[in-house]
C-alpha positions in Angstrom: 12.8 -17.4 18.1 13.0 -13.7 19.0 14.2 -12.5 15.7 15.1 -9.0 15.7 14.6 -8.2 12.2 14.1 -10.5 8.7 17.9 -10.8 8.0 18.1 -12.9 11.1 15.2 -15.0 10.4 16.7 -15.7 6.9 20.4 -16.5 8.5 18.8 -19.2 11.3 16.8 -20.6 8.3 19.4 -21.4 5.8 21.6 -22.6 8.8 18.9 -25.2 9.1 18.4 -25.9 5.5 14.9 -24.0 5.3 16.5 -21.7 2.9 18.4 -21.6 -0.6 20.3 -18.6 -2.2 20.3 -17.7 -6.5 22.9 -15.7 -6.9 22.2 -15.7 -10.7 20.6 -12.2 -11.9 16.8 -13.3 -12.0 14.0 -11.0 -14.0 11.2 -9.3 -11.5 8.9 -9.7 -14.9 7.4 -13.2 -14.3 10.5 -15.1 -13.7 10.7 -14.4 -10.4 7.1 -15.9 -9.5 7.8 -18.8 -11.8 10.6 -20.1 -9.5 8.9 -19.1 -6.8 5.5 -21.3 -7.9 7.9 -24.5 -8.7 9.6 -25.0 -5.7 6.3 -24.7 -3.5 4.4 -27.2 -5.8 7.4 -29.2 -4.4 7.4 -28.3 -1.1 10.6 -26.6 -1.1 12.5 -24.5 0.9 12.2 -20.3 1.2 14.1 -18.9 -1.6 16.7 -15.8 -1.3 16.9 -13.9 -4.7 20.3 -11.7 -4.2 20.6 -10.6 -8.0 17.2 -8.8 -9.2 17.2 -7.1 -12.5 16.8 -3.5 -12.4 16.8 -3.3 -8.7 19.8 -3.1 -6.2 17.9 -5.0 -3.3 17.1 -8.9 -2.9 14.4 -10.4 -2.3 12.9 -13.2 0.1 9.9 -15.4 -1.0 8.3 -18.9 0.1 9.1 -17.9 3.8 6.2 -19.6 4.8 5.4 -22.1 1.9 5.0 -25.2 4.5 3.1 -25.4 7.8 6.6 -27.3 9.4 8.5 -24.1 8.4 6.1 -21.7 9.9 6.4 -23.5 13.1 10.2 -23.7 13.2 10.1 -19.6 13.0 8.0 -19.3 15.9 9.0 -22.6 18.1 9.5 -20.7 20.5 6.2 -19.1 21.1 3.9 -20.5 19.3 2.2 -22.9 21.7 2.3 -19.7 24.8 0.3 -17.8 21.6 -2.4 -20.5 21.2 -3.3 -20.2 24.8 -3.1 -16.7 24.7 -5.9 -16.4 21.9 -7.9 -19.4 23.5 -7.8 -17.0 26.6 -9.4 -14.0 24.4 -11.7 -15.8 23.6 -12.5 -17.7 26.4 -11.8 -15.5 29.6 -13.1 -18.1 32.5 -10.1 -20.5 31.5 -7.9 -18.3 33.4 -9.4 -18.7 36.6 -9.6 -22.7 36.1 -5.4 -22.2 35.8 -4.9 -19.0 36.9 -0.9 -19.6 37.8 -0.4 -20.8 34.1 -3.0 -17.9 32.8 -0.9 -15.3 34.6 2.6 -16.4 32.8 0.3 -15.8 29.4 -1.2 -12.5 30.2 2.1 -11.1 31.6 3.9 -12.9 27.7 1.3 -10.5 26.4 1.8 -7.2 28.4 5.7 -7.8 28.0 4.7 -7.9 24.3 3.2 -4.5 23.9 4.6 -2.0 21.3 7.2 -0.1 22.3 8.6 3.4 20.7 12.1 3.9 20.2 12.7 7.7 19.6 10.4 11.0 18.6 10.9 12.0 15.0 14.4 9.9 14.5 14.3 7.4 11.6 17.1 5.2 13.3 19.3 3.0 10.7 16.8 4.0 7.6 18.3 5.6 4.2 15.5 6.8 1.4 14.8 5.7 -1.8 11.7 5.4 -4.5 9.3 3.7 -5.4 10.9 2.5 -9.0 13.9 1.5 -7.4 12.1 -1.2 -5.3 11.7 -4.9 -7.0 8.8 -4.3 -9.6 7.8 -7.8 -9.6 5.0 -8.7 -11.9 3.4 -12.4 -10.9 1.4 -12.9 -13.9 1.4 -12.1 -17.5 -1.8 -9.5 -17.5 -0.9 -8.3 -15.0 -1.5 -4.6 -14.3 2.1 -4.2 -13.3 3.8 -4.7 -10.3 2.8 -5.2 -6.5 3.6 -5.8 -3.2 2.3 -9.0 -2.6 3.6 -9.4 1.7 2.9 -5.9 3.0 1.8 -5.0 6.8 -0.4 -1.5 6.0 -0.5 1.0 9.2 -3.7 3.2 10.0 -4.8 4.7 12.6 -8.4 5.3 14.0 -8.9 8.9 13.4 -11.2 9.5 16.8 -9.0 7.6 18.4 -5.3 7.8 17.1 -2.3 5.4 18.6 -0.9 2.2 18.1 -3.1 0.6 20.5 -6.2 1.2 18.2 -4.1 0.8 15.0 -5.1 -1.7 12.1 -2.5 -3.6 10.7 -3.8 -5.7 7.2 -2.5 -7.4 4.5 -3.5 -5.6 1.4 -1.9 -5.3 -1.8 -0.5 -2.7 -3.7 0.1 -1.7 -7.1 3.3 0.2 -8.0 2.9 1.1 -10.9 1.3 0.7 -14.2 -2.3 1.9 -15.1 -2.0 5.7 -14.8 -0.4 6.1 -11.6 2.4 8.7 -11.6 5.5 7.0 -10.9 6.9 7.6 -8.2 4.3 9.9 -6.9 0.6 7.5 -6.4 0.6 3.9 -5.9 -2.6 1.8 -5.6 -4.2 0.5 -2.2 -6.4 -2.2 -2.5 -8.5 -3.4 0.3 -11.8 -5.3 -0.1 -15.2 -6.1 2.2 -15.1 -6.0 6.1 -11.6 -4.7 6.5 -10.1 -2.5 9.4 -8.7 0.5 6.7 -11.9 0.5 5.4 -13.2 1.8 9.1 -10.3 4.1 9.2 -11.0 5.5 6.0 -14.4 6.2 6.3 -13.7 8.3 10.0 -11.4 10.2 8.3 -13.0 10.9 5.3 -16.2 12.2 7.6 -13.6 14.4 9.0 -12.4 15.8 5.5 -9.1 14.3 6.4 -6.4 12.9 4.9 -5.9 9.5 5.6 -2.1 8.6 6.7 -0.8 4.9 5.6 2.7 3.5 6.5 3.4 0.4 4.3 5.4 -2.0 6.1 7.5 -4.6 4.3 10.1 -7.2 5.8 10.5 -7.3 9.3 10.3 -9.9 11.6 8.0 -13.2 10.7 5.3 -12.0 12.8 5.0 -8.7 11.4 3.3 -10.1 8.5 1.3 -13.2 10.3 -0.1 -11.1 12.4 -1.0 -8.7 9.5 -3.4 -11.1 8.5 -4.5 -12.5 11.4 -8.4 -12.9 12.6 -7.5 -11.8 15.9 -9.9 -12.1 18.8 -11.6 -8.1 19.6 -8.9 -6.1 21.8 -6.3 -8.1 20.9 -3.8 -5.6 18.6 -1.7 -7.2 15.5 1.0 -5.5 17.3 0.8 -7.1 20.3 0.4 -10.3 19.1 3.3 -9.7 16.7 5.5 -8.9 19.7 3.9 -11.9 21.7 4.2 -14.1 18.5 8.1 -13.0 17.6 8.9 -12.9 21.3 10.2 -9.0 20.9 7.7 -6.2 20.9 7.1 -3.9 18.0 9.2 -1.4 17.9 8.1 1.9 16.5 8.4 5.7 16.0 7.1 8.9 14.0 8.7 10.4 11.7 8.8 14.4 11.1 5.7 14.3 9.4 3.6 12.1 11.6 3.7 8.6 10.1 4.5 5.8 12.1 7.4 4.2 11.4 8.1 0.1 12.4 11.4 0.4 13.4 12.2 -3.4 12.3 10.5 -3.2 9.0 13.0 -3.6 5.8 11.3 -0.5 4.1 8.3 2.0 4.5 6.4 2.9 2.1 4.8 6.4 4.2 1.7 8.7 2.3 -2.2 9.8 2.3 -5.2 8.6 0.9 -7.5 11.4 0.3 -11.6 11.4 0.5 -13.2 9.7 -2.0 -9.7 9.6 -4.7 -9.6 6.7 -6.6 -7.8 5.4 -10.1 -7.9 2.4 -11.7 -6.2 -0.7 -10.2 -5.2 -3.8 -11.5 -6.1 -6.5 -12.8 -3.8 -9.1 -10.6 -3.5 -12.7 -10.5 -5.4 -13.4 -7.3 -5.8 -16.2 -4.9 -9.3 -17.5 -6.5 -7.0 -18.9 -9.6 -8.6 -16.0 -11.6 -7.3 -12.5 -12.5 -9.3 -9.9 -10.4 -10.1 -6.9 -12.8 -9.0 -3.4 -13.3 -11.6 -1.4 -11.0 -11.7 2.0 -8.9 -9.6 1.6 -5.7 -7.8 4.2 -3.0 -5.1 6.3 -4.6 -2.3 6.3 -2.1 -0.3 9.6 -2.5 3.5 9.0 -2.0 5.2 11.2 0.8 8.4 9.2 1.5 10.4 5.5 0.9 12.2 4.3 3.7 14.8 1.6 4.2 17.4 0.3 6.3 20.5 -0.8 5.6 21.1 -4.2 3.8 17.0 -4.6 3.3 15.5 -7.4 2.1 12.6 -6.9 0.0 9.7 -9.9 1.3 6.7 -11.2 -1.4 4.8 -14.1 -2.4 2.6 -15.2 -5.5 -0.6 -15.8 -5.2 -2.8 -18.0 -7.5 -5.0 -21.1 -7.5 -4.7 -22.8 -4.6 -2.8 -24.4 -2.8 -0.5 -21.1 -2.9 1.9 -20.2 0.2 -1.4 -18.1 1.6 -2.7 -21.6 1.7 0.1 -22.7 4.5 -0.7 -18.8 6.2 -4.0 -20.3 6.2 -2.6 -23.9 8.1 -1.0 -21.9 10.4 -3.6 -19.7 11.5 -5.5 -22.1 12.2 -3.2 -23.7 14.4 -3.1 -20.6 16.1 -6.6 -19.9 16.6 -8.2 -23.6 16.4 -11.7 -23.3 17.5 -11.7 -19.6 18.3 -14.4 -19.1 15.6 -17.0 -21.8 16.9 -16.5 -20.2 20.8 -18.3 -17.3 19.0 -21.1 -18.7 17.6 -23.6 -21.0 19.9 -24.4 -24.2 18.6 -21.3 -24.8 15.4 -18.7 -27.3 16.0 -16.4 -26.9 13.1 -16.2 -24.6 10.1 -14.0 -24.8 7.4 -13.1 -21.9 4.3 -12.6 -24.7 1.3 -9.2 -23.2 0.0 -9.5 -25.8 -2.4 -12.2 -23.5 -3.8 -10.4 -20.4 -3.5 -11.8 -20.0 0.7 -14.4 -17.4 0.0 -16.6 -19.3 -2.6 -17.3 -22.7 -0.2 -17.8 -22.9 3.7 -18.4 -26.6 5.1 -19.8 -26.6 8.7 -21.0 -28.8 11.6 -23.5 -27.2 14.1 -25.7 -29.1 16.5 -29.4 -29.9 16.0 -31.0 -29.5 19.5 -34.3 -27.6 19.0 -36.8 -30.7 19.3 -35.1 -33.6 21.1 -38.9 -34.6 21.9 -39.3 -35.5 18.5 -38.3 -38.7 16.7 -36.0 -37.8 13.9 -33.9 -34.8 13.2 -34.5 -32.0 10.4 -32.6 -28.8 9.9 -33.7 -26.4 12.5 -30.7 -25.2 14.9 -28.2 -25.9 12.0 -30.2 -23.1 10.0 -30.0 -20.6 12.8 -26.3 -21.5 13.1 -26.2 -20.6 9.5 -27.6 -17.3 9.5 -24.9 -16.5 12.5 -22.0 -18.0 10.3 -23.3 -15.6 7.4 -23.6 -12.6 9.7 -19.9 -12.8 10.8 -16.8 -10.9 9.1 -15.4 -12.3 6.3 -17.5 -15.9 6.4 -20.6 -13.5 5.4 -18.8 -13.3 1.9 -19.1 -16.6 1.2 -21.6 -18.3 -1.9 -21.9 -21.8 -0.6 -22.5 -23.0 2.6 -22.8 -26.7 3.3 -24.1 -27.4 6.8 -24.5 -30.9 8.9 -26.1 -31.9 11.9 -23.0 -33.2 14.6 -25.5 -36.2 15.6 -25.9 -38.0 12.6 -22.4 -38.9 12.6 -19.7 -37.8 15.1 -16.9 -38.4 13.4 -17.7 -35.8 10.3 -15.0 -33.2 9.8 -15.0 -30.5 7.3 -11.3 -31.3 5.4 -12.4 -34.6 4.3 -13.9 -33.0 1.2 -15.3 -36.3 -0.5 -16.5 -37.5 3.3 -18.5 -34.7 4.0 -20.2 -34.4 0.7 -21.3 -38.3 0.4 -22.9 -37.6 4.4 -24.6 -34.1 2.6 -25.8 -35.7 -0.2 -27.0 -39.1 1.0 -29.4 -37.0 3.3 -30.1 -33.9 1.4 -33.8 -33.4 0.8 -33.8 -31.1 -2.4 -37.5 -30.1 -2.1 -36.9 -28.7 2.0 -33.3 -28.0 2.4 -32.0 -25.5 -0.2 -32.2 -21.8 1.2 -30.9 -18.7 -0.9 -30.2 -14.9 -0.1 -30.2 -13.1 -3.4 -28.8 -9.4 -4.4 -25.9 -9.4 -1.4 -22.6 -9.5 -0.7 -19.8 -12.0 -1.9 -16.0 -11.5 -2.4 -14.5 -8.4 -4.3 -12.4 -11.3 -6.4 -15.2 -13.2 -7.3 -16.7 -12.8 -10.5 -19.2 -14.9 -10.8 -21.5 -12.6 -9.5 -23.9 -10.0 -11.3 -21.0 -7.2 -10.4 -18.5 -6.2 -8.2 -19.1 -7.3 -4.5 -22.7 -8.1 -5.8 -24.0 -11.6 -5.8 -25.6 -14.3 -4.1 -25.5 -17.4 -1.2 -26.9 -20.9 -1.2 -27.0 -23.0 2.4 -27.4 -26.2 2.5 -28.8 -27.9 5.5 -28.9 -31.5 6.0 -30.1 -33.8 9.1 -31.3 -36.7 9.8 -31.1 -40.5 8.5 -29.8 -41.3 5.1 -32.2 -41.1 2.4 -30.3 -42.6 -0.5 -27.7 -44.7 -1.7 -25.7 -42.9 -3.8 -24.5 -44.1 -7.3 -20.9 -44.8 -7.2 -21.1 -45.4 -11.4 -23.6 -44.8 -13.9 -26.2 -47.8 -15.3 -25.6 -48.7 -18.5 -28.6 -47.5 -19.6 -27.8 -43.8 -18.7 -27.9 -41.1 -21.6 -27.9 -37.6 -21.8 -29.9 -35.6 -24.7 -27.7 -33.6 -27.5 -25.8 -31.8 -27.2 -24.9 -33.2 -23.6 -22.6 -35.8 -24.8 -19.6 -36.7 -22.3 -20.3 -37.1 -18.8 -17.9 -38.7 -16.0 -18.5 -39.3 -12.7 -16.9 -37.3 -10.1 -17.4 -39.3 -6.6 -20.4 -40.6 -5.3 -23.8 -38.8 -6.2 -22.1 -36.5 -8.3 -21.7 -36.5 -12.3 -19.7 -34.2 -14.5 -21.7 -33.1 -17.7 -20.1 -31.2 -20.4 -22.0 -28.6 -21.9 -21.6 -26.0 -24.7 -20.0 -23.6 -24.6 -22.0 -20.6 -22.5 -23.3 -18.2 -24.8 -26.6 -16.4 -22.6 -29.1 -16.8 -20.2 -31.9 -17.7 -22.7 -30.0 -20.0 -24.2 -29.0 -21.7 -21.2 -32.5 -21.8 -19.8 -32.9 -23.8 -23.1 -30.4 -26.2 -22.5 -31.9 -26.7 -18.9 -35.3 -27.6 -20.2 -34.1 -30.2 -22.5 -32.0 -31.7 -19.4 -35.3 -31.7 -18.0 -37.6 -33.0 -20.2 -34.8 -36.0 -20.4 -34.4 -36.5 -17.0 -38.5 -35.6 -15.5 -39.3 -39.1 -15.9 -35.7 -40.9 -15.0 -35.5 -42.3 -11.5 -32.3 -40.2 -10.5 -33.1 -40.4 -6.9 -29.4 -41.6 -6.2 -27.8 -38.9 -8.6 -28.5 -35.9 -6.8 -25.7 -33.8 -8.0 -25.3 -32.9 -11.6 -22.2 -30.4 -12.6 -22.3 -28.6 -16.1 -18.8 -28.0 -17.4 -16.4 -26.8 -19.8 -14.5 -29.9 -19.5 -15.6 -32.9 -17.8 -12.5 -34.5 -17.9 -10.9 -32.0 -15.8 -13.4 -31.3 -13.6 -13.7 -34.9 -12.4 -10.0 -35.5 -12.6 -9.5 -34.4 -8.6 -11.2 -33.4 -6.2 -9.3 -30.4 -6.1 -10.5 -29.5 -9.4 -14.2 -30.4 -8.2 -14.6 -27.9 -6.1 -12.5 -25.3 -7.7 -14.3 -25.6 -11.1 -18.3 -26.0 -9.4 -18.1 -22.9 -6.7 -15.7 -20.2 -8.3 -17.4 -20.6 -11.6 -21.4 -20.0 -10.3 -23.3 -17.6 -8.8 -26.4 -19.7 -7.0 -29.4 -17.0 -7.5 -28.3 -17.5 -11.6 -26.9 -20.6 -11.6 -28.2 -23.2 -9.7 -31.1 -25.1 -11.3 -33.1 -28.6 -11.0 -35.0 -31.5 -12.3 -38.6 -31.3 -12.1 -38.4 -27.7 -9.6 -40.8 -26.5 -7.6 -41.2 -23.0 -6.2 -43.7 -23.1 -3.2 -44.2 -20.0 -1.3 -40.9 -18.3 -2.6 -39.3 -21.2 -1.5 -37.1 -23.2 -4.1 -36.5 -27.1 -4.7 -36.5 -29.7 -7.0 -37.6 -33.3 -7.1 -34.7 -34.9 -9.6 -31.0 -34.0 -8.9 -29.9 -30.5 -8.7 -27.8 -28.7 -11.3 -24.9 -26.2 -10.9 -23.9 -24.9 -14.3 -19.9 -24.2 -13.5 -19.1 -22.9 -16.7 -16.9 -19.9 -17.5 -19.0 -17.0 -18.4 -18.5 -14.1 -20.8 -18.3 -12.0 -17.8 -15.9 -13.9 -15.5 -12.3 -13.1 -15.4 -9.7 -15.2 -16.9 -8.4 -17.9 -15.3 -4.6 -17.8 -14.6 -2.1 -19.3 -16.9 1.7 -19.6 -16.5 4.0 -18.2 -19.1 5.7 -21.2 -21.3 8.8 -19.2 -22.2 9.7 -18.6 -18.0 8.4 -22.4 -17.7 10.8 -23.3 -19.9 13.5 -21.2 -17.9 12.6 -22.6 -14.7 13.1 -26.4 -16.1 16.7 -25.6 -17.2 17.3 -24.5 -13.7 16.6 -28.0 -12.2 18.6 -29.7 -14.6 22.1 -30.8 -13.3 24.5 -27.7 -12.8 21.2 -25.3 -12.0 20.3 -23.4 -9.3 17.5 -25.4 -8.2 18.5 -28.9 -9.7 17.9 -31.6 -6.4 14.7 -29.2 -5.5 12.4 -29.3 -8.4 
C-alpha cells in the first residue's frame, strides 16, 4: 500500500483488525511499555494509545510486532523490493530477464526522493521537546527515549539526499544532565553511517546537522534500519518500499525536513561534545550503561497536524526488533552470502541478543584430492564474515562445512549444535582474536566496545556420540553440586556465585583435577551458571544465558588444555563460565506494580481482555 503518511497506515490497519485503540489515560512511565510487552508475548495486534499522561499527542506501538503484519503493510511492494535488492546485489540477473529487470529498475527511479518546496514547512506547527511522550521502557532507566526514530545526516564533502544516512539510533530526552529542552542525547554505536558523517564534519570544525524523523510512513523506519546493498539510499528504498517517494524540504535554517514524518526533531552535534547517556533497557535483555555519547543541541520541534507519536520496547528477545529482523530478511534473503565467496547461510542468533552468536555454513573446497574434510575454506570464510559491518562485532562464531550434511540450516538452534559438536575437534578447531571489537551493549567484555571472538570450525565425519543423559556414575566436585542437561553434549553446571578471576581459576582447576582422568569424550560442552535450572529450561534460555554472559579470551576454559604454539585446545570438554559478573550490567526486570496493572486490563470489561 502507498500510504501517504502513518495516520493512513494505522486507519487500513485497524480496518483489518491489525490494530486496537485504549482510550483510557495510560502513564508514559513504564506502563506504556508493559502493555506494549504483553500483547507481543501474545502475538497481538499494533496498539493505538490516544490518552498519554502529560502529553497531548498519541502514540502508536507494536506496528510491526509480527512478520504477517509487516507484510500486509507493504503487500503491495514487497516482493518488486526483493528483486530489486537481489538485483544490487547481483547485477548480471538483469540481463538473464532484462524485460522484468527494467519494470524493477524504472519502480526504483520512480522511487527517488522528491522535494516539495524551498524553506516552507508545509502542514507542520512547533512544539518542545517536554511536550512530546516521555516514555520510559524500564525502571532504571536513564529517562525517556525515542525508541523508532529515522536520524538524517548528510555527508559533509558531499551534501544531498542522495548521499544521506538514514539510521535507527536512539535518543535520550531527558534525564542525566541534559538541559531540557535545549540537548538531547544521540546514541549511535560501531560501524554506523552518522559515525562517518560525524567524523568529516568534525575534520572540518563543523557543526554537524541532524533531523530526527519520527512517524511517517512504514517504510520510513524499515528502511532506517535496513542493511541496504552500496548505492542503494534508505530513501529510495523507502519510496520503492511504500510505493510513494520521500518527500522532503529545508527549512530556513538548512535542515532537511521529511515532509511525511509526524514530528522533527531538527539540531547540531558539535566536535567532540559529549554528556552522559543512559543507561537503557536494550535489546541484549541487559541495561546498557550510562557512558559519553554525542550531545545533540536542539534548534527546533516540528509537527504536523494530528501527529502520531511511533515507539517500541526493546528488551530480551524475542522483542518487536526481533520481527524487524524476520522481515529484513525476507527482504534481503541471501544478499549477505552473494558478498562473501564460499558461505551459504549466516544467521545473527537473536535468541542470543544477534550480536553475541553468529551460526554459519560455508563450503570446504580447498583439498578435494584429499580423503576427508578439515576446516580450511570454512576458516577463510570466517575471517571474511568477521571483516564485514556489523557481523565483525560478533563473540561467537559457529561455522560448518555444507558437505557433511546438506540439509543443515542455521535457525534450528539444537540441529546445528548436535552436527558442531558431534565433530568438533577441541585440540584443532577453536581459534580466538583477543583485545578487539564487540557490541557497544555488550558487557561482557573487559570495557566498552573492547573484548574478544571465538570461531568454531567444524568438518568432516562425526567423531562422537553425544550423551543425550548423564551415567549414573557422573559427579561433580564441591561445590559443583546441581547439574542438568541441556540437549545433547551439553550439561548445565551451577557454580558459585562469581567473586574474581583467581578464584575462578580455582574453581576450574578442581573441575579439572575431577574431570583429567573421566572419559568425557561424549560431553564436550560444559556450561557454568548461576542457575542451572533456568539455563537448561529452553533453548532460548541456552543461548541467551552462555553467549551474552562470557567474553571467550576470559571466559572460555577446558579439561586437560593445551597451548601449542599460541594455539589453544583442550582434550576433555570445553567450559564456558556464563555467569553474571560484577562488571556486567543488570539484567532487565519488569516492574510488578505495572504487571499487576496490565493483568487487570485483560480481565473482562478491560481494554485488552480477549488479547492477553
Amino acid at each position: 500500500m502507498g500510504y501517504p503518511s502513518l495516520h493512513a497506515c494505522i486507519t487500513d490497519l485497524e480496518k483489518n483488525g491489525h490494530l486496537i485503540r485504549i482510550k483510557q489515560e495510560v502513564d508514559p512511565y513504564l506502563e506504556m511499555a508493559a502493555i506494549h510487552l504483553r500483547i507481543f508475548e501474545h502475538q497481538g495486534p499494533a496498539i493505538l494509545f490516544e490518552n498519554i499522561k502529560g502529553s497531548k499527542f498519541p502514540a502508536v506501538s507494536n506496528l510491526f510486532g509480527t512478520l504477517d503484519r509487516s507484510r500486509f503493510m507493504f503487500r503491495d511492494t514487497l516482493e518488486k523490493i526483493k528483486i530489486l535488492v537481489d538485483l544490487k546485489n547481483d547485477p548480471i540477473k538483469a540481463f538473464k530477464n532484462p524485460l522484468g529487470s527494467l519494470n524493477i529498475v524504472l519502480t526504483a527511479l520512480s522511487a527517488l526522493p522528491m522535494k516539495t518546496g524551498k524553506n516552507v514547512p508545509i502542514n507542520f506547527a512547533q512544539t518542545q521537546i517536554t511536550d512530546l511522550p516521555q516514555i520510559v521502557n524500564w525502571p532504571m532507566d536513564g529517562g525517556p527515549f525515542v525508541t523508532m526514530p529515522q536520524v538524517y545526516t548528510e555527508d559533509a564533502d558531499k551534501p544531498g539526499i542522495m548521499n544521506a544516512n538514514l539510521g535507527m539510533y536512539r535518543i535520550q530526552l531527558a534525564g542525566n544532565n541534559y538541559i531540557q529542552n535545549q540537548e538531547i542525547g544521540l546514541h549511535y554505536q560501531l560501524h554506523r553511517g552518522i559515525g562517518i558523517h560525524q567524523t568529516k564534519a568534525n575534520a572540518k570544525g563543523q557543526p554537524l546537522k541532524v533531523s530526527i524523523f519520527v512517524g511517517g510512513p512504514p517504510s520510513h523506519p524499515l528502511a532506517a534500519v535496513m542493511p541496504l546493498p552500496e548505492g542503494l539510499s534508505e530513501m529510495t528504498f523507502a519510496g520503492a518500499l511504500g510505493n510513494r517517494r520521500f518527500r522532503y524540504y529545508y527549512d530556513d535554517e538548512g535542515y532537511c525536513i521529511s515532509a511525511d514524518a509526524d514530528f522533527v526533531i531538527t539540531g547540531t552535534v558539535m566536535p567532540h561534545q559529549n554528556k552522559p547517556e543512559g543507561p537503557f533497557g536494550d535489546h541484549l535483555g541487559y541495561y546498557s550503561l550510562t557512558h559519553p555519547f554525542p550531545l545533540m543541541k536542539v534548534s527546533r520541534v516540528y509537527h504536523r497536524k494530528d501527529p502520531i507519536w511511533s515507539f517500541t520496547v526493546v528488551g530480551r528477545p524475542p522483542q518487536e526488533d526481533t520481527s524487524f529482523g524476520a522481515l529484513i530478511h525476507d527482504i534481503t534473503g541471501a544478499a549477505i552470502p552473494k558478498e562473501i565467496p564460499g558461505l551459504h547461510e549466516v544467521n545473527a542468533v537473536d535468541a542470543a541478543g544477534v550480536h553475541p552468536l553468529l551460526f554459519a555454513i560455508g563450503s570446504e573446497r580447498y583439498t578435494p584430492y584429499l580423503n576427508g574434510r578439515k576446516p580450511q575454506e570454512i576458516l577463510t570464510i570466517a575471517n571474511h564474515i568477521l571483516g564485514s559491518n556489523q557481523l565483525s562485532l560478533a563473540k561467537y562464531l559457529f561455522i560448518c562445512a555444507q558437505e557433511d550434511d546438506p540439509s543443515l540450516n542455521t535457525h534450528d538452534i539444537p540441529k546445528f549444535m548436535k552436527h558442531v559438536l558431534e565433530r568438533i575437534d577441541l585440540e584443532r578447531d577453536l581459534h580466538f582474536y583477543t583485545k578487539t571489537t564487540i557490541d557497544t551493549l555488550d558487557y561482557s567484555g573487559s570495557d566498552i566496545n573492547l573484548g574478544s571472538k571465538l570461531v568454531v570450525a567444524v568438518a568432516g565425519d562425526k567423531q562422537r556420540e553425544l550423551w543425550n543423559e548423564l551415567p549414573t556414575i557422573f559427579t561433580t566436585p564441591r561445590p559443583f553440586n546441581n547439574f542438568k542437561m541441556i540437549m545433547p553434549g551439553i550439561l548445565a553446571i551451577e557454580a558459585p556465585l562469581y567473586i574474581n578471576e583467581e578464584e575462578t581459576i580455582n574453581q576450574i582447576e578442581s573441575l579439572n583435577t575431577h574431570f583429567k582422568n573421566e572419559d568425557l569424550h561424549n560431553l564436550p560442552l560444559i556450561i557454568l551458571c548461576d542457575d542451572a535450572g533456568f539455563t537448561a529450561q529452553t533453548v532460548n534460555n541456552f543461548v541467551w544465558v552462555t553467549f551474552t554472559r562470557s567474553n571467550p579470551s576470559h571466559d572460555v576454559h577446558g579439561i586437560n588444555s593445551i597451548t601449542e604454539h599460541k594455539h589453544w585446545g583442550c582434550k576433555g570438554p570445553l567450559i564456558i563460565d556464563a555467569r553474571i559478573k560484577p562488571h556486567h550490567a543488570p539484567p532487565l526486570v519488569k516492574h510488578n506494580a505495572m504487571e499487576k496493572r496490565v493483568d487487570k486490563m485483560g480481565e473482562k470489561g478491560g481494554a485488552l481482555y480477549g488479547i492477553i
